[in-house]
C-alpha positions in Angstrom: -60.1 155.9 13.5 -58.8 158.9 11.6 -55.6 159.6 11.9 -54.0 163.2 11.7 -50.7 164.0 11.0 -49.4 167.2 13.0 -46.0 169.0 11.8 -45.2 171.4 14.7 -42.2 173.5 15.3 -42.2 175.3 18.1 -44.2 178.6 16.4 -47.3 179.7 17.9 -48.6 178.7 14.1 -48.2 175.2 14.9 -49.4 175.4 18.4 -52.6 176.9 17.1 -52.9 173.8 14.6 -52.6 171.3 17.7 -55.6 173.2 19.0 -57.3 173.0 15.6 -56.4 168.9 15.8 -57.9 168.7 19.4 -61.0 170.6 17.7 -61.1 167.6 15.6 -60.8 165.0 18.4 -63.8 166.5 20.4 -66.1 165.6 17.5 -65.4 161.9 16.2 -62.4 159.2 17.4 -59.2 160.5 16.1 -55.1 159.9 16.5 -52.6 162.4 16.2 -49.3 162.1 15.3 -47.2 165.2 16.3 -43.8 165.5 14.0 -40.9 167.8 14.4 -38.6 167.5 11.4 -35.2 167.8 12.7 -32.7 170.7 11.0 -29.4 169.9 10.8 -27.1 171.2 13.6 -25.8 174.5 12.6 -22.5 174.7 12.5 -21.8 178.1 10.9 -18.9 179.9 11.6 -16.7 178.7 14.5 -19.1 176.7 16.0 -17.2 173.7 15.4 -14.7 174.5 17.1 -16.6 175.0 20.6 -19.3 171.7 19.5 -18.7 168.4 17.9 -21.6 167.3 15.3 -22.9 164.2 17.8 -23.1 166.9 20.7 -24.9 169.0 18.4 -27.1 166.4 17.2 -27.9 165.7 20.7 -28.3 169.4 21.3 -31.0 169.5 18.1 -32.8 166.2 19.5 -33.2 167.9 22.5 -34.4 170.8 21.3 -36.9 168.4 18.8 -37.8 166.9 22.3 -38.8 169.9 23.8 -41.0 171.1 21.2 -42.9 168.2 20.9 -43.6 167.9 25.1 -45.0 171.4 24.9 -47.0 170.4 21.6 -48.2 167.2 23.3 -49.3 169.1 26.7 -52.7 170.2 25.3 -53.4 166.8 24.0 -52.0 164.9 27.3 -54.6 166.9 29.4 -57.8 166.5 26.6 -56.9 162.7 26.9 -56.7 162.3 23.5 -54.7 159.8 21.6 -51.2 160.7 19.9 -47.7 159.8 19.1 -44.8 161.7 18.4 -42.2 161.5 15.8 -38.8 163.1 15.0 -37.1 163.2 12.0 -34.4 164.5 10.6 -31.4 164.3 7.7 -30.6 166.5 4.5 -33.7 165.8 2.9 -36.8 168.7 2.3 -39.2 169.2 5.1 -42.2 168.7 3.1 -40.5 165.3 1.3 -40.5 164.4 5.0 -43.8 165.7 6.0 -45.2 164.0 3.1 -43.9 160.9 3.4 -44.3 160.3 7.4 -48.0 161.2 6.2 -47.9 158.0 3.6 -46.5 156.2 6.2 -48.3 156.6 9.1 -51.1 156.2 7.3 -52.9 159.5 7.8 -56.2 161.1 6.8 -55.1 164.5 6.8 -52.7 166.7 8.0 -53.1 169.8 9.8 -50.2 172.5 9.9 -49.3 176.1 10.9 -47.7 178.8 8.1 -45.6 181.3 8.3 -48.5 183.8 6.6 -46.3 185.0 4.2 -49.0 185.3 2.0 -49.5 184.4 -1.7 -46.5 186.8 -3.5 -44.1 185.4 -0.7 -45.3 182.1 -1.4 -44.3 182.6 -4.9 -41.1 184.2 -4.6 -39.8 181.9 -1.4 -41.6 179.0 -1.6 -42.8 177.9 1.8 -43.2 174.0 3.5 -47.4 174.5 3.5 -47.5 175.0 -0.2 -44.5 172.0 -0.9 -46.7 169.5 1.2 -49.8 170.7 -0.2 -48.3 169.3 -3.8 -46.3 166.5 -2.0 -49.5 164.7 -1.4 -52.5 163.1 -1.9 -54.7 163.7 1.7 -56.4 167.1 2.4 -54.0 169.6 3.7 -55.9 172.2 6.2 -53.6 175.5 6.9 -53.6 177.2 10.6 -52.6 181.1 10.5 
């Protein structure tokens, strides 16, 4: 069975590559694994002082929680076959996205961008074009 790893986060970008996955499922036996990579809880400013890091952490797995239910609803109602994953911690996105991809044992992986085109790519740097060099599988890009 393949198996397709699914970065989402929360953008309609990334709900557009769950669609493109379920595209996928509709046409030979695959798994999904839907992945939110967990940011840090913010804690510019004064926020500390109203928020203690574990009730933000709780506040960001929430959040991580809720964007994965509303990724998964598509795929719930097509009966297909998927898992979800959070992760988190100081480490890049893509190094994450990458490795959950080795990991997890995956075919491909299947993610939304931020269509900041090539010059923005270049100057910024985005998480599609870090994965994309971060690994091995085939990488397919959803605008």
């Amino acid at each position: 069975m393949k198996k397709i790893l699914v970065p989402v986060d929360g953008s309609s970008n990334s709900q557009r590559a769950v669609k493109f996955a379920l595209e996928e499922a509709k046409h030979a036996p695959v798994s999904i694994h839907l992945m939110h990579v967990m940011a840090a809880f913010d804690d510019y400013g004064m926020m500390r002082a109203y928020i203690s890091r574990p009730q933000g952490d709780r506040l960001m797995r929430a959040r991580a929680a809720d964007i994965l239910k509303r990724a998964a609803a598509p795929l719930r109602k097509a009966k297909v076959d998927f898992e979800t994953h959070i992760a988190g911690g100081d480490t890049e996105v893509a190094s994450r996205i990458a490795d959950a991809a080795r990991r997890l044992r995956c075919n491909s992986i299947v993610m939304g961008t931020r269509g900041m085109g090539s010059l923005g790519n270049l100057v910024l740097g985005s998480v599609a074009t870090k994965v994309i060099h971060a690994t091995r599988i085939p990488v397919t890009l959803i605008k």
